[in-house]
C-alpha positions in Angstrom: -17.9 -4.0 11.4 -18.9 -3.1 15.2 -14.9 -2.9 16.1 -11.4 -3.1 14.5 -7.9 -3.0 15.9 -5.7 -0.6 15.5 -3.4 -2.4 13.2 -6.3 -3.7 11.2 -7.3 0.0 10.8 -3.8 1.1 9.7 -3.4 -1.9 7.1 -7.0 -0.9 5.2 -5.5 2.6 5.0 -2.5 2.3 4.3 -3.7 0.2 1.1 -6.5 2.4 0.4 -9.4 2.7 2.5 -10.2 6.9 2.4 -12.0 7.2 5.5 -9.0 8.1 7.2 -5.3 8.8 6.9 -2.7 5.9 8.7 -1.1 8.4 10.1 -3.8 9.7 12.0 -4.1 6.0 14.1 -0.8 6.1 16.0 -1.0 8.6 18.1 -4.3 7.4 19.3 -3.1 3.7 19.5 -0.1 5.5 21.7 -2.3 6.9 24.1 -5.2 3.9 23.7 -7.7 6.1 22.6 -10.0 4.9 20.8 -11.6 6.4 17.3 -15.4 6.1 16.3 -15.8 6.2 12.8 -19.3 6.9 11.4 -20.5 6.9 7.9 -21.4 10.2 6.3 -24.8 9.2 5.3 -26.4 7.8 8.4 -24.1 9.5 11.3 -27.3 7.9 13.9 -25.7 4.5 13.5 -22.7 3.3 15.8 -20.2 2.6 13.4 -17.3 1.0 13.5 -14.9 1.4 16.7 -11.2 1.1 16.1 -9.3 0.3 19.4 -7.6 -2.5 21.3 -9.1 -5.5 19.7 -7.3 -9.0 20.2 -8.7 -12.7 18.9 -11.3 -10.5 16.3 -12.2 -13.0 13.5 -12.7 -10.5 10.5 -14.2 -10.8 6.8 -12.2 -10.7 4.5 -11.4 -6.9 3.5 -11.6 -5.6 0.1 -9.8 -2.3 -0.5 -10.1 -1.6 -4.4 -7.1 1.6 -5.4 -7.6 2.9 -8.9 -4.9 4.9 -11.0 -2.6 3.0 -10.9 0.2 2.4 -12.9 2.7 -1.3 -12.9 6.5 -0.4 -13.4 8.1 -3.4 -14.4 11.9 -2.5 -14.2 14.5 -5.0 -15.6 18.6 -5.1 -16.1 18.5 -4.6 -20.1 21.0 -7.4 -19.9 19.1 -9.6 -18.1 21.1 -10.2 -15.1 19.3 -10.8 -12.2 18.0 -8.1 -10.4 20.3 -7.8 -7.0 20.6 -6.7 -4.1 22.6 -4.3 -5.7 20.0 -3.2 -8.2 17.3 -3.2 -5.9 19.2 -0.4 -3.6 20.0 1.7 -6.4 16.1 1.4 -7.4 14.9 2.1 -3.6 16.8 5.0 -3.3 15.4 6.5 -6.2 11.6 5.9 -5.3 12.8 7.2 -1.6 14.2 10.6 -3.2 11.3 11.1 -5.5 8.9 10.3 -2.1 7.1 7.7 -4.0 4.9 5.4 -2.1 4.5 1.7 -2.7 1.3 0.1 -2.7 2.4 -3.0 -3.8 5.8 -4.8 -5.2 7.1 -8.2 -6.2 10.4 -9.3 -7.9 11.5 -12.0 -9.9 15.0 -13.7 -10.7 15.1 -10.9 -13.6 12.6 -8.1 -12.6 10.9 -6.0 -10.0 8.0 -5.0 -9.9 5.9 -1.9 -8.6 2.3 -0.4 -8.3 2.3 3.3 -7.6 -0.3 6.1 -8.1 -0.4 7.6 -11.4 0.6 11.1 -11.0 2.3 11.6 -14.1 5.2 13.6 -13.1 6.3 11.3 -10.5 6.3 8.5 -13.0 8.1 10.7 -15.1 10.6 11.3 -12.6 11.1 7.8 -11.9 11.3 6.5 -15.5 13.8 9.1 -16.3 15.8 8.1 -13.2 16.2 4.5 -13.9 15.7 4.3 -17.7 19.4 4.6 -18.7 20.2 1.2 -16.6 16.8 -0.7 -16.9 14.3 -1.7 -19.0 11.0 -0.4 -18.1 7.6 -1.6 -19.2 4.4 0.6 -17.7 1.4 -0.7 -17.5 -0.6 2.2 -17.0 -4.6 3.2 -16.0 -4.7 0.0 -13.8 -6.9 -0.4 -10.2 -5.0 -2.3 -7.4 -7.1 -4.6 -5.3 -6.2 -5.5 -2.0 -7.7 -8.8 -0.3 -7.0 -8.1 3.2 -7.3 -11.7 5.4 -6.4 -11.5 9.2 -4.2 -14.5 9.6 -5.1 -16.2 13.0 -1.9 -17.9 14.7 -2.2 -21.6 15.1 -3.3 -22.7 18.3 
């Protein structure tokens, strides 16, 4: 790609992309400076700019994480999962400085995708395991399908 936005660029890495950190895009976007990024392998070519981009039609972006692991966490009574619930389990991943790559929930689960670093998941099973029932799904790859989403005209 000859140019990306700056959001565009945070999105792939934020989900993935190992080029470069998210973090390292703000400040630039901030001060509207904008980043060359070059592959390794042929640094003579241009590369992709990211910068102020607006109206950029896109491919679709494919941004494959593996090691992975799917916690799906339940009430073992099988309430719904609530508000409630979902605090108590947010403020656990927050204190263990877990990040999500992906989640979903249901009437009676929730559902994350983290990295598999097993002492984290350790952590966080042993943190939740007395209230919920937890099913890992473990040695999974996460892929992203990134689409930018045009507004209507």
């Amino acid at each position: 790609m000859d140019e990306i936005s700056y959001q565009e660029a945070i999105e792939m890495t934020y989900y993935g992309a190992k080029v470069i950190h998210p973090k390292t895009i703000k400040p630039l976007q901030n001060k509207g400076i904008p980043l060359f990024v070059r592959p390794f392998d042929h640094p003579e070519t241009f590369g992709t700019k990211i910068g102020v981009v607006t109206n950029k039609d896109l491919p679709p972006i494919i941004v494959a994480e593996p090691n992975q692991v799917l916690f799906r966490i339940s009430t073992k009574d099988f309430s719904f999962v609530a508000e409630e619930n979902l605090k108590e389990i947010f403020t656990k991943i927050a204190d263990l400085r877990i990040k999500v790559n992906s989640m979903r929930n249901t009437a009676i689960s929730f559902m994350i995708c983290i990295t598999n670093d097993p002492t984290k998941v350790g952590q966080l099973v042993n943190a939740l395991q007395d209230k919920y029932e937890i099913i890992l799904h473990e040695h999974i790859e996460l892929i992203t399908v990134r689409m930018l989403m045009r507004p209507p005209c």
